[in-house]
N, C-alpha and C positions, 0 to 999 in steps of 0.2 A: 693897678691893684688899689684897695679899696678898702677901710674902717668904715661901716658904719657905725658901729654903736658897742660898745662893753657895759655891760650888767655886774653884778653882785647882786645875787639873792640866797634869803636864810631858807633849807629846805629841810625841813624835818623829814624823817623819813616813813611817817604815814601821816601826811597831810597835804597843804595846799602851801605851795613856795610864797613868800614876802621879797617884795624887791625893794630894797634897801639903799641901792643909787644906781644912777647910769651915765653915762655920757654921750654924746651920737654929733654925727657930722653928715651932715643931711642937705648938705649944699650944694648937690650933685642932681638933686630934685627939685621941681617947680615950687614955689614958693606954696601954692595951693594943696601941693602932694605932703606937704614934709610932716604936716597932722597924724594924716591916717597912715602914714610909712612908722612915722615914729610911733604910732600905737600898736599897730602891725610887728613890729620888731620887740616894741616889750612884749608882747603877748608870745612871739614865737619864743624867745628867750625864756619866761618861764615857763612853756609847755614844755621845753626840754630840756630844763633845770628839772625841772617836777621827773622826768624820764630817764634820768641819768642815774644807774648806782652809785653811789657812796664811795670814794676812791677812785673813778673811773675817768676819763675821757672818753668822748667820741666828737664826732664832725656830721652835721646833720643839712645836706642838700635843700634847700628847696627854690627853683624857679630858678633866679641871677642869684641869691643870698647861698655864703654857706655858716650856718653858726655852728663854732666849735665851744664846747662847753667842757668843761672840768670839776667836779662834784668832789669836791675837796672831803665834806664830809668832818668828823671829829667832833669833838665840844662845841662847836660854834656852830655848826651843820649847814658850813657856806659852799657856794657853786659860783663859779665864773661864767658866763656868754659875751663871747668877740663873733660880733655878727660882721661878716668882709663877704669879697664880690669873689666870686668862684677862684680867681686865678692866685687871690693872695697864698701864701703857701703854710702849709699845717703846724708846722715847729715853729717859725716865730711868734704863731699865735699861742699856741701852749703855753710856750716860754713866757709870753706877756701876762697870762691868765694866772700863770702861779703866782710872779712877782706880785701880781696887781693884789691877789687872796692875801699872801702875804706881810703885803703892807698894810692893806686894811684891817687885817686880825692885828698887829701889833699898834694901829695909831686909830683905831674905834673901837671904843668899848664894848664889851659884848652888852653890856645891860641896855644902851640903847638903840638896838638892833626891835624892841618891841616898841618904837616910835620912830618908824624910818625918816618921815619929815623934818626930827634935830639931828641926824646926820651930817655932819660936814666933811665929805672926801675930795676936794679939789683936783690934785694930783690926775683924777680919773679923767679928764676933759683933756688935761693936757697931754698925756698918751693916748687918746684919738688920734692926736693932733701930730704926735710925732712917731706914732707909728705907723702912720700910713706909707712911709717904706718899710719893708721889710729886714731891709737888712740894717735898718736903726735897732734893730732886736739882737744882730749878733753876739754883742755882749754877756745877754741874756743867756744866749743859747751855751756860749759855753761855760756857765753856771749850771743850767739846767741838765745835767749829763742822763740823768731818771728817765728823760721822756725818750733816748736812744732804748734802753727797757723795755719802754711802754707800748703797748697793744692800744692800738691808736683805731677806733670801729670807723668806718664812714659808713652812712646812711646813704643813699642815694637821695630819699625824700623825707621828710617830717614825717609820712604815714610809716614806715618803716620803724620808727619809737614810740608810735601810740598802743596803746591797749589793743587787745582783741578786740576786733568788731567797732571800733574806735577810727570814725573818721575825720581829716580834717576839717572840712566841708561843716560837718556836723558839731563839727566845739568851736568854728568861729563863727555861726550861727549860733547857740546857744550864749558866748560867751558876754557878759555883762560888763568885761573889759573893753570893749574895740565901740566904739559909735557905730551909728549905720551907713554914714560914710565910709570907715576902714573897710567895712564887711563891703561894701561897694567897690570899693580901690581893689580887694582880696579877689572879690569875682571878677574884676577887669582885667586883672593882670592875669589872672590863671586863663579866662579867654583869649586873653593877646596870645599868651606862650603856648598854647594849642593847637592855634591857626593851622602851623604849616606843618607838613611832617618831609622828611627828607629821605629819597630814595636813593 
């Protein structure tokens, strides 16, 4: 089981999301890969911060990644992405997402949320780092009693929360986020996962 990366970004909700900080542990990839992975993963992160209702969870598949997101929503109009490897499991990731919303609305000001570069959230590097077991989150979980409530959506794939007529293919091409290497790493890997099919 597997962290790659948690986000915070501010997402109005007719607009284009801001990502405001991240952490990622990316040492599981070639030294050459960890660019375009780490671009790759901000980008999926706000495509489906940008896609999430106001209030909501869900868990969105794509390839080996699953990022679970939380769209916290309210006066601050923030979202969590815990991007992990298929197997980690759904509730200690929620559980992580809340506390992490959290503590950043109480120990970052909302007025510098419009200059995410003097941001300082440290804290967030270090729950990478110690959440990559899952059950370092039990804790958590039994504070968190809400997400037992919660209608928890999974996606199979990132297409599954885009827009009508709205392909992937088609917004990590256009996007002015990702170099033309990520978009090169993006078509690699969706080539590799294609190869085989299994009877």
């Amino acid at each position: 089981m597997k962290v790659y990366s948690i986000s915070i970004t501010q997402v109005p909700p007719n607009g284009n999301s801001t990502l405001l900080v991240s952490a990622s542990d990316l040492s599981s990839f070639s030294f050459y890969q960890r660019g375009s992975v780490g671009e790759f993963m901000t980008f999926m992160s706000k495509t489906v911060a940008e896609r999430t209702p106001q209030g909501q969870r869900q868990s969105v598949q794509e390839n080996a990644y699953t990022a679970h997101v939380y769209n916290r929503g309210g006066t601050e109009q923030l979202a969590g992405v815990i991007i992990t490897d298929q197997e980690y499991p759904v509730r200690p990731a929620f559980s992580l997402l809340a506390k992490v919303l959290d503590e950043f609305a109480t120990s970052v000001p909302q007025a510098s949320y419009s200059n995410p570069s003097s941001i300082s959230f440290p804290q967030l590097q270090a729950y990478v780092t110690k959440y990559q077991d899952p059950r370092q989150a039990d804790a958590i979980m039994k504070v968190q009693q809400e997400l037992d409530e919660t209608k928890i959506v999974l996606h199979k794939t990132i297409e599954s929360v885009l827009q009508r007529g709205e392909k992937l293919d088609n917004l990590v091409e256009r996007s002015n986020a990702l170099s033309a290497q990520s978009k090169m790493f993006y078509k690699t890997a969706k080539k590799q996962n294609s190869c085989c099919v299994v009877m």
